[in-house]
C-alpha positions as CSV (number, residue, x, y, z in Angstrom):
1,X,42.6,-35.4,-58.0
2,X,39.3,-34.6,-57.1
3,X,39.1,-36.4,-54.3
4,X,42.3,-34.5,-52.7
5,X,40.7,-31.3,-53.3
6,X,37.3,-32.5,-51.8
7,X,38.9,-34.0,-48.7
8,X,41.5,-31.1,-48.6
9,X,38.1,-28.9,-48.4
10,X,36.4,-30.6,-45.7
11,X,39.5,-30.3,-43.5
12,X,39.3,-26.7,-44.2
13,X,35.9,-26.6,-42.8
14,X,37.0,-28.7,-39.5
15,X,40.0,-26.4,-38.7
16,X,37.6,-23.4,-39.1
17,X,35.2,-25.3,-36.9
18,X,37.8,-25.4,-34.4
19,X,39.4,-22.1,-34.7
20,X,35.5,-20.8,-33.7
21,X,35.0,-23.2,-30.8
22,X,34.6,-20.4,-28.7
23,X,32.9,-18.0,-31.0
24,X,29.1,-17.9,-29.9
25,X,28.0,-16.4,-33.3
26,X,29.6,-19.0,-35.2
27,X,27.5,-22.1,-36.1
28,X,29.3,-25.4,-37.0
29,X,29.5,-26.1,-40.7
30,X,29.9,-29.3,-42.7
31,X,30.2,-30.0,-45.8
32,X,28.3,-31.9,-49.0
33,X,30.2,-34.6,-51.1
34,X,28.2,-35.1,-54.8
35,X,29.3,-36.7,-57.3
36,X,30.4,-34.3,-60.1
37,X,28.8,-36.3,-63.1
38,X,25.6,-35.3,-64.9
39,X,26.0,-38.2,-67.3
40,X,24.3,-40.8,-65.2
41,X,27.4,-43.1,-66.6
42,X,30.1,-44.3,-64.0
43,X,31.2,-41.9,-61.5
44,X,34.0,-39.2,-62.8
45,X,35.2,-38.7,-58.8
46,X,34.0,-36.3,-55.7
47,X,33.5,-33.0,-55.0
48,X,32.2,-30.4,-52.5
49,X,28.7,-29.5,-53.8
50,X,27.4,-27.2,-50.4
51,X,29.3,-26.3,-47.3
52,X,26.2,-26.2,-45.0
53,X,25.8,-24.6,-42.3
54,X,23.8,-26.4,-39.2
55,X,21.6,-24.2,-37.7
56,X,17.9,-24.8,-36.8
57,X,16.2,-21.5,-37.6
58,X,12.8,-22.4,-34.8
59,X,15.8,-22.6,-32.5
60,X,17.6,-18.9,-33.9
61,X,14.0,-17.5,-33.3
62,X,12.9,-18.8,-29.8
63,X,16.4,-17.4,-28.6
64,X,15.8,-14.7,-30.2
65,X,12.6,-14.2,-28.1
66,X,13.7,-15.5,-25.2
67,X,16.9,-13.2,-25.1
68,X,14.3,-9.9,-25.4
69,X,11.6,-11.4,-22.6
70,X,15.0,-12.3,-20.5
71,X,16.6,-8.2,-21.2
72,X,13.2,-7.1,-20.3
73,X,12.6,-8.7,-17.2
74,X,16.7,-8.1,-15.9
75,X,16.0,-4.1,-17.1
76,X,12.8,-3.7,-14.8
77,X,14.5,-5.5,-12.0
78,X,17.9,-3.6,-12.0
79,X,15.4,-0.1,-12.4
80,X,13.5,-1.2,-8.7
81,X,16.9,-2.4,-7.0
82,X,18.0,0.8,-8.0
83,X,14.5,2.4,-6.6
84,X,15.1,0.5,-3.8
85,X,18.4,2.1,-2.9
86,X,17.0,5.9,-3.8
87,X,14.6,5.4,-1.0
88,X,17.2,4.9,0.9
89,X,15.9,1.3,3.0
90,X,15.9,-1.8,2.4
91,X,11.8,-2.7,1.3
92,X,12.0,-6.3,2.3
93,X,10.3,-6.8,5.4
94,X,12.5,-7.4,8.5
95,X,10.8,-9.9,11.0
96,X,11.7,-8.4,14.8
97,X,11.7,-10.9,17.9
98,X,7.7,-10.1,19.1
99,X,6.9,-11.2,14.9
100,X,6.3,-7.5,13.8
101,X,7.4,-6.4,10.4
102,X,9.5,-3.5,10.5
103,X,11.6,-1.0,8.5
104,X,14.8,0.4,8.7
105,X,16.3,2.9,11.1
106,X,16.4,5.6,8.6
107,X,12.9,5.1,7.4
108,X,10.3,7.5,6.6
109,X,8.4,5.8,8.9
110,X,10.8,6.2,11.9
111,X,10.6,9.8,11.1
112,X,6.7,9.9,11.1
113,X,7.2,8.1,14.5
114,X,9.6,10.3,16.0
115,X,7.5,13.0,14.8
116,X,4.6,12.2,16.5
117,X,6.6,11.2,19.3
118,X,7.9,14.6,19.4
119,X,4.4,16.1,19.6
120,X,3.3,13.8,23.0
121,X,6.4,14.8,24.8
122,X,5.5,18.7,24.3
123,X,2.2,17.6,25.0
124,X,3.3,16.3,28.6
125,X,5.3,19.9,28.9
126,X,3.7,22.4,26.8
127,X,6.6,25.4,28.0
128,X,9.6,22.9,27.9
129,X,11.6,24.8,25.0
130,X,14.0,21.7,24.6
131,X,10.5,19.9,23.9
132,X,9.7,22.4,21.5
133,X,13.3,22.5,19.6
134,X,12.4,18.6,19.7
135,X,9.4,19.2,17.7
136,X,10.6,21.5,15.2
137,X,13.8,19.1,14.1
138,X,11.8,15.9,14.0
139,X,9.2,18.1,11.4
140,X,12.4,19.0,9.5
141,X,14.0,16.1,9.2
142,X,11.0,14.0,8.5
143,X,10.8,16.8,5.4
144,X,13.9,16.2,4.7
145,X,12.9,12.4,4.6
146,X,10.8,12.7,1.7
147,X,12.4,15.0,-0.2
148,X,15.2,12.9,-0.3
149,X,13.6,9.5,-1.2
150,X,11.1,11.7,-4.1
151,X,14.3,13.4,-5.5
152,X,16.0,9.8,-5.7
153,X,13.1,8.3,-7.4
154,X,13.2,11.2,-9.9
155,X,16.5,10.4,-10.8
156,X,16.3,6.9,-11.3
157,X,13.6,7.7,-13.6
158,X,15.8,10.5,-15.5
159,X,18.2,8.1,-15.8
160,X,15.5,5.3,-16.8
161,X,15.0,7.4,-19.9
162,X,18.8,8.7,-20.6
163,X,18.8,4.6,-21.1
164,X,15.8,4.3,-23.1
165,X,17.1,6.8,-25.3
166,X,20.6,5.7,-25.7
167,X,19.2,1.9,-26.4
168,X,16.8,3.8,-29.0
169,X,20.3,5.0,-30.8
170,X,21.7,1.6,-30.7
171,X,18.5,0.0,-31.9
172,X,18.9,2.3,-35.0
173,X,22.5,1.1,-35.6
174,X,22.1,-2.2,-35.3
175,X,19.0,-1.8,-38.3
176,X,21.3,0.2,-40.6
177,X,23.9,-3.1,-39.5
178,X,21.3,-5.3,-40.5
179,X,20.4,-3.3,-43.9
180,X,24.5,-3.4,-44.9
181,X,24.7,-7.2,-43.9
182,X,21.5,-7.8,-45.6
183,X,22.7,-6.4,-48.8
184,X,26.4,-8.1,-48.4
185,X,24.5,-11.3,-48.3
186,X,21.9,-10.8,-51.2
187,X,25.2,-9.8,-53.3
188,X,27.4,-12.7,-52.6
189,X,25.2,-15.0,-53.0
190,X,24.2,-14.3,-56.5
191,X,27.6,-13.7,-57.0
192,X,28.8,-16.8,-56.5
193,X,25.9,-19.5,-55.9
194,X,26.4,-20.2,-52.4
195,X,25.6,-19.3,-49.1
196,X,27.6,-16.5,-47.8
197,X,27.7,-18.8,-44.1
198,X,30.0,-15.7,-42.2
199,X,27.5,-12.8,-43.1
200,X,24.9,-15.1,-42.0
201,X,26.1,-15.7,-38.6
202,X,27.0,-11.8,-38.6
203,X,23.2,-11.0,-39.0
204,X,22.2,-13.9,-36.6
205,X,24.4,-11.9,-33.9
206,X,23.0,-8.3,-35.0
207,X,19.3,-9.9,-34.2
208,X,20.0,-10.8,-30.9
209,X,21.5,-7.9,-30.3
210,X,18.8,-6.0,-31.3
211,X,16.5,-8.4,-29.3
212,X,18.5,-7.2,-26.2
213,X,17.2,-4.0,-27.0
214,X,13.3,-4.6,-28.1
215,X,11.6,-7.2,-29.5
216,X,10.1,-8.0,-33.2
217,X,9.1,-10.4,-35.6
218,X,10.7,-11.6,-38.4
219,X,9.7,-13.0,-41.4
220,X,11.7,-14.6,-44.9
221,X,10.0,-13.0,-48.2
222,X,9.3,-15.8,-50.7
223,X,10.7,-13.9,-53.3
224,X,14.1,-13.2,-51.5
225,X,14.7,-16.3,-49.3
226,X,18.1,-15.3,-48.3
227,X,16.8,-12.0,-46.9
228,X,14.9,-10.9,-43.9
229,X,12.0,-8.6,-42.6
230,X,11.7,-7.3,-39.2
231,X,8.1,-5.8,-37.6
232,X,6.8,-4.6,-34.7
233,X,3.8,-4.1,-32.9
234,X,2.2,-0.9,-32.4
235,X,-0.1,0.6,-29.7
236,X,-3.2,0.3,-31.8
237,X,-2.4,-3.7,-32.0
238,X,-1.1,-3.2,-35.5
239,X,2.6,-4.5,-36.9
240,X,4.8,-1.7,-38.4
241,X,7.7,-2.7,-40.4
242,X,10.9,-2.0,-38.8
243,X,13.5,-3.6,-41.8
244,X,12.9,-5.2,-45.1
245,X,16.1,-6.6,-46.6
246,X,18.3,-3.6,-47.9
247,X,16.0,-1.5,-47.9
248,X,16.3,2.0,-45.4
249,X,14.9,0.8,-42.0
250,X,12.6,3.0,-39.9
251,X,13.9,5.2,-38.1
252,X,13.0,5.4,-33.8
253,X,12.6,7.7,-31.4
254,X,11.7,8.3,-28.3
255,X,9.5,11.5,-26.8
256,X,10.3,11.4,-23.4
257,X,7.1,9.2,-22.7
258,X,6.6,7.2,-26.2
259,X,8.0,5.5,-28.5
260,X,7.6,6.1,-32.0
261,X,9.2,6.6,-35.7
262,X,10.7,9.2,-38.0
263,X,7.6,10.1,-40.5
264,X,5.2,7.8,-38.8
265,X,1.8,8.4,-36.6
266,X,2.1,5.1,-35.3
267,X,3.2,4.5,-31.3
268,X,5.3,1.5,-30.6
269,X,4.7,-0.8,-28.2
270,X,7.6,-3.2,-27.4
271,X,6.8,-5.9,-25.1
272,X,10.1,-7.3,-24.9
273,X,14.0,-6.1,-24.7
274,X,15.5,-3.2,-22.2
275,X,14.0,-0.7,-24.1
276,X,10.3,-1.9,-22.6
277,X,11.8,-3.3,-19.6
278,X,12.9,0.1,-18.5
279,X,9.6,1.9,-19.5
280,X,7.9,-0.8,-17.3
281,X,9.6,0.1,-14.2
282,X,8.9,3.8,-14.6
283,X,5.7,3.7,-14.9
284,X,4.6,1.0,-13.1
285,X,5.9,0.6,-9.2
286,X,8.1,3.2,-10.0
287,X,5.6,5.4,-10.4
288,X,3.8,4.2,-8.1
289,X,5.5,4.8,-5.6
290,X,6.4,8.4,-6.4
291,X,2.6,9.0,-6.0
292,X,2.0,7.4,-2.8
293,X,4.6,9.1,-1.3
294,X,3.4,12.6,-2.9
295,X,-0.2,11.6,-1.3
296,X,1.2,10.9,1.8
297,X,3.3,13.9,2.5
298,X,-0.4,15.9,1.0
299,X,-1.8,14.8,3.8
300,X,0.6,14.9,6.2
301,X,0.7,19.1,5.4
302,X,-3.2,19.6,5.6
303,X,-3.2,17.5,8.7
304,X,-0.7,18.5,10.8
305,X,-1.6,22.1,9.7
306,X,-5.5,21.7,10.2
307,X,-4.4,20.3,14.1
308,X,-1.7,23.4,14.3
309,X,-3.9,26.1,12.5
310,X,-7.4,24.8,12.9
311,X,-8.9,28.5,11.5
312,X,-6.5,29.0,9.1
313,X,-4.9,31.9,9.8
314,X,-2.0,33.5,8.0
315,X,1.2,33.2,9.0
316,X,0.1,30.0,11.9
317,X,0.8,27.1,10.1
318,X,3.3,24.5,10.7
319,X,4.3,23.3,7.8
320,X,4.4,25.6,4.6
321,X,1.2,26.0,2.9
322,X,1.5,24.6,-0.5
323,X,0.6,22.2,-2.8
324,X,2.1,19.4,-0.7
325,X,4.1,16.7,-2.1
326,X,6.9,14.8,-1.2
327,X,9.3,17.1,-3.3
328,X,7.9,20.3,-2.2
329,X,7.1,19.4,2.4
330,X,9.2,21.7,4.4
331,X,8.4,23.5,7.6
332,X,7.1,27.3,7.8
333,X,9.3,29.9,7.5
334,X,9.9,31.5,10.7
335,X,9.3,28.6,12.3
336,X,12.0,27.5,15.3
337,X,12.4,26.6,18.5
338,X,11.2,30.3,19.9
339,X,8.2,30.8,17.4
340,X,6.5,27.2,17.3
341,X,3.5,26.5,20.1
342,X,1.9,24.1,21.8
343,X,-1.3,25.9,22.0
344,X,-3.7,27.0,19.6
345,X,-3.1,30.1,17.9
346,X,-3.6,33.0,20.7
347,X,-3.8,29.9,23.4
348,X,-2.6,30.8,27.2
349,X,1.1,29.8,28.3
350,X,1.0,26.4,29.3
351,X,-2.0,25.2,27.0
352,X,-0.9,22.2,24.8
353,X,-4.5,21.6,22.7
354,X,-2.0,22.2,19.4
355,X,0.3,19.7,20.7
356,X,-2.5,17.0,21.5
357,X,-4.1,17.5,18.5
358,X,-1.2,17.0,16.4
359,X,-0.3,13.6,18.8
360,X,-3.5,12.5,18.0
361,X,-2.7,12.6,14.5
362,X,-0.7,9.4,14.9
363,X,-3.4,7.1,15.7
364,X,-6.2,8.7,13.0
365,X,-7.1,6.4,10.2
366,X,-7.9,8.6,7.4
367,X,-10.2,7.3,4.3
368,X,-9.9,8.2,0.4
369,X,-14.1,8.1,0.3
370,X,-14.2,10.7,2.7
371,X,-11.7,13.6,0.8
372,X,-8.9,12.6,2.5
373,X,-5.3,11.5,0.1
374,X,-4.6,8.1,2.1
375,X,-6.2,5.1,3.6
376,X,-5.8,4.4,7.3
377,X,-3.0,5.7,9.3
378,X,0.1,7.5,8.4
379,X,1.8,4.3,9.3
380,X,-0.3,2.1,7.2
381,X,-0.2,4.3,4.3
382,X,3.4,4.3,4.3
383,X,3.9,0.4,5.1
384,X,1.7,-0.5,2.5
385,X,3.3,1.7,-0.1
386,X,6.4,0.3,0.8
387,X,4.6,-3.6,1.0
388,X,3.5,-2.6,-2.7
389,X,7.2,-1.6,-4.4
390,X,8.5,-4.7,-2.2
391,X,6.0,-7.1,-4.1
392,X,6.6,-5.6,-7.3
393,X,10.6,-5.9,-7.1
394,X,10.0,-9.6,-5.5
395,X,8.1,-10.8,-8.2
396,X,10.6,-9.4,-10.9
397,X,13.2,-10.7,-9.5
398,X,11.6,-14.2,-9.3
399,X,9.7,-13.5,-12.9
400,X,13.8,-12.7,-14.1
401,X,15.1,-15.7,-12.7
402,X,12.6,-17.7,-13.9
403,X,12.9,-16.4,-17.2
404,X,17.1,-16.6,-17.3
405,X,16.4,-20.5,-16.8
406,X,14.4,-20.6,-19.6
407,X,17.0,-18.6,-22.1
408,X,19.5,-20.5,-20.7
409,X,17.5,-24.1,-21.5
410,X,17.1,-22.7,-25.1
411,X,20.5,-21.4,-25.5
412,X,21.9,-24.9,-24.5
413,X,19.8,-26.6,-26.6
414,X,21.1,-24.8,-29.6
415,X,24.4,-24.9,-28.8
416,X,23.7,-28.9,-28.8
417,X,22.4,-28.4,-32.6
418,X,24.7,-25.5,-33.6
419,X,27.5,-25.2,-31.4
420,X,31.3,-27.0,-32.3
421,X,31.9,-29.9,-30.0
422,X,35.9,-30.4,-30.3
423,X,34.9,-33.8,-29.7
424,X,33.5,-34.5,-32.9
425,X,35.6,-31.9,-35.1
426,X,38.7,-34.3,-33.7
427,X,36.6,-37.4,-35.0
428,X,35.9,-36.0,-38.1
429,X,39.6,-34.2,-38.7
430,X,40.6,-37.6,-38.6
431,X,38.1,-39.2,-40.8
432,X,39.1,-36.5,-43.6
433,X,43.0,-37.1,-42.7
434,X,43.0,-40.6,-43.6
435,X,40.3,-40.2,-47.2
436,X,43.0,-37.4,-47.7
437,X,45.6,-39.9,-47.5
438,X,44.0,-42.7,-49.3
439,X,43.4,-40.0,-52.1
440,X,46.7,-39.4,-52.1
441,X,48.2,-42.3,-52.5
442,X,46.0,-43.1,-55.0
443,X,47.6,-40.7,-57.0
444,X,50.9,-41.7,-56.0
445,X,50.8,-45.4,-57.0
446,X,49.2,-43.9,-60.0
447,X,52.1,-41.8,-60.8
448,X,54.7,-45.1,-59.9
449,X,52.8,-47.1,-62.6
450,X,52.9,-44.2,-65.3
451,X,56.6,-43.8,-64.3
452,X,57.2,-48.0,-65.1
453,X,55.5,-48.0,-68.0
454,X,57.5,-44.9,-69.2
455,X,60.8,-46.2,-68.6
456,X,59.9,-49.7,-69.8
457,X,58.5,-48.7,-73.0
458,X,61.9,-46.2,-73.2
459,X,63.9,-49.7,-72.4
460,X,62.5,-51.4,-75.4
């Protein structure tokens, strides 16, 4: 009899194994025949001693990490794709038949260009007013320009830290998920002496979860093997704990520029999950690029205006005289087609010095050592801010790639140790079929003879 219920037990274990084939939280189990005698005599039968689980816990935590490094690298790259698209150009370089690298139609560049263009051809006919209305839209729209690419980049990094705040709230959960299962385990298991295998692969799940989110360390107590503890670095290079078995777990939060914990002092510094990999973008090539673009517009303002205006006088400037930035460049008020010049401010009819000057502009390498916001031309300055994001989007997209291959390598090679192969449950549902079988017939022929010598001793 004990053999039936052993063998009945193991293809309990198979059909589960089977029923989770496509679970990916679920790792396969099998189980543990013993023998159930402590006498050292003959052997009294079978029995299930363990249902063990097969899971190789280096594997569980190089997932683990890989999963976070993996969210990480996919966060940062989605945030420049999506920089990418609030400039509103591509920023891979397009090759052009002469071997030039160019930008697209709708670049700030092209509006620099026509710009400056704009400026030569009132140049060549100072008192042409359809040069001058020229002029004035190019200045606009090339405003225009910037404002728009600055006030997409400030979105994306709004919406860069909506994200980081709503993975903060989930990170929080998912510890208060951990604390519960943590508990759950620790209570079934000395409850009933063995491993509670379900809220095991629960918390496995949970973890990577989490590690989609940030990354940690974690950690079995000596005392408390079937528990866990979760830490994390902080910015000082110290470990803060984040979760230690059921006990309450920290609780995050997130500034608006660090991250931190309810009742601590501590800063957190996650090198891993979405959670970094947003932060990353933001203020790396993100940033970045906001500045550039800020510095270049700057000087764009003070030199168009010192060419316009060169004694500064109110009311004479071209563009409006404030703290320039790519948010804030617009053209003077009062300034149109009727009201702009080509001269100098009191210049004769027919003088075009403003209108050279400005031209001239176009060519000028300008030099940080000297005062000036940017390095070499407008042209330069803006390719090589673009060049820049372009590199730093490349390289996370091949960094990302790079990375998914190896989660992907790891995962696989779990799934060979952990994962069900309906393969082998088939091989072994039939191995426990027949030693069920056996075992019961056992007991039948058993039951045959106890039935003969029944009715033979009633015969007598």
């Amino acid at each position: 009899m004990s053999s039936l219920r052993a063998q009945s037990k193991a293809l309990e274990t198979v059909s589960r194994n089977m029923a989770n084939v496509n679970n990916t939280a679920y790792s396969r189990q099998r189980v543990v025949f013993g023998d159930p005698s402590f006498t050292g005599g003959p052997s009294t039968g079978v029995e299930v001693t363990e249902i063990r689980q097969i899971r190789d816990v280096l594997l569980d935590r190089q997932v683990t990490r890989e999963k976070s490094a993996s969210s990480a690298l996919a966060a940062e790259t989605s945030a420049y794709e999506r920089g990418e698209a609030a400039l509103g150009e591509s920023v891979a370089p397009v090759i052009d038949a002469t071997g030039a690298k160019t930008v697209g139609g709708n670049s700030i560049a092209d509006a620099i260009a026509v710009f400056f263009g704009a400026a030569r051809q009132l140049a060549a006919n100072p008192t042409n007013s359809a040069q001058k209305q020229m002029l004035v839209q190019a200045g606009t729209t090339m405003a225009d320009r910037f404002k728009f690419a600055r006030a997409g980049l400030d979105q994306v990094g709004a919406d860069l830290d909506a994200s980081v705040k709503n993975g903060i709230d989930e990170a929080n959960l998912l510890l208060g998920a951990l604390r519960e299962i943590n508990g759950l385990i620790a209570t079934e298991e000395s409850t009933t002496g063995f491993k509670a295998l379900a809220l095991r692969d629960q918390r496995q799940a949970r973890l990577e979860d989490l590690a989609q989110l940030c990354d940690f360390q974690v950690s079995i107590p000596t005392n408390e093997p079937n528990q866990i503890v979760l830490s994390v670095k902080t910015a000082s290079g110290g470990n803060v704990t984040m979760l230690s078995g059921s006990n309450p777990p920290i609780k995050l939060n997130f500034d608006g520029t660090t991250l931190g914990y309810v009742d601590g002092t501590e800063k957190l510094a996650f090198q891993g999950g979405s959670i970094h990999g947003n932060l990353a973008a933001r203020d790396g090539a993100l940033k970045t690029l906001s500045t550039d673009l800020d510095r270049l517009a700057g000087q764009l303002i003070s030199a168009v205006n010192g060419a316009y205006n060169p004694g500064g006088l109110a009311g004479q400037d071209f563009f409006a005289p404030i703290a320039g930035t790519a948010s804030t460049i617009q053209i003077a008020n009062g300034l149109t087609a009727t009201t702009v010049r080509a001269s100098l401010p009191g210049g004769a009819a027919g003088d075009a010095s403003a209108a050279v000057a400005i031209s001239l502009l176009d060519a000028k390498a300008f030099a940080g050592s000297q005062g000036d916001q940017i390095d070499g031309t407008f042209g330069q300055s803006y390719s090589g801010a673009v060049a820049r994001f372009s590199h730093a989007l490349s390289q996370a997209r091949m960094s990302s790639e790079n990375q998914e291959s190896v989660f992907s390598a790891i995962s696989a090679q779990r799934d060979s140790v952990s994962g069900v192969s309906l393969d082998e449950e088939a091989a072994e549902l039939m191995k426990f079929q027949r030693a069920y079988q056996a075992a019961a017939r056992v007991v039948t022929i058993i039951d045959e003879m106890l039935d003969l010598v029944v009715s033979r001793m009633g015969g007598g």
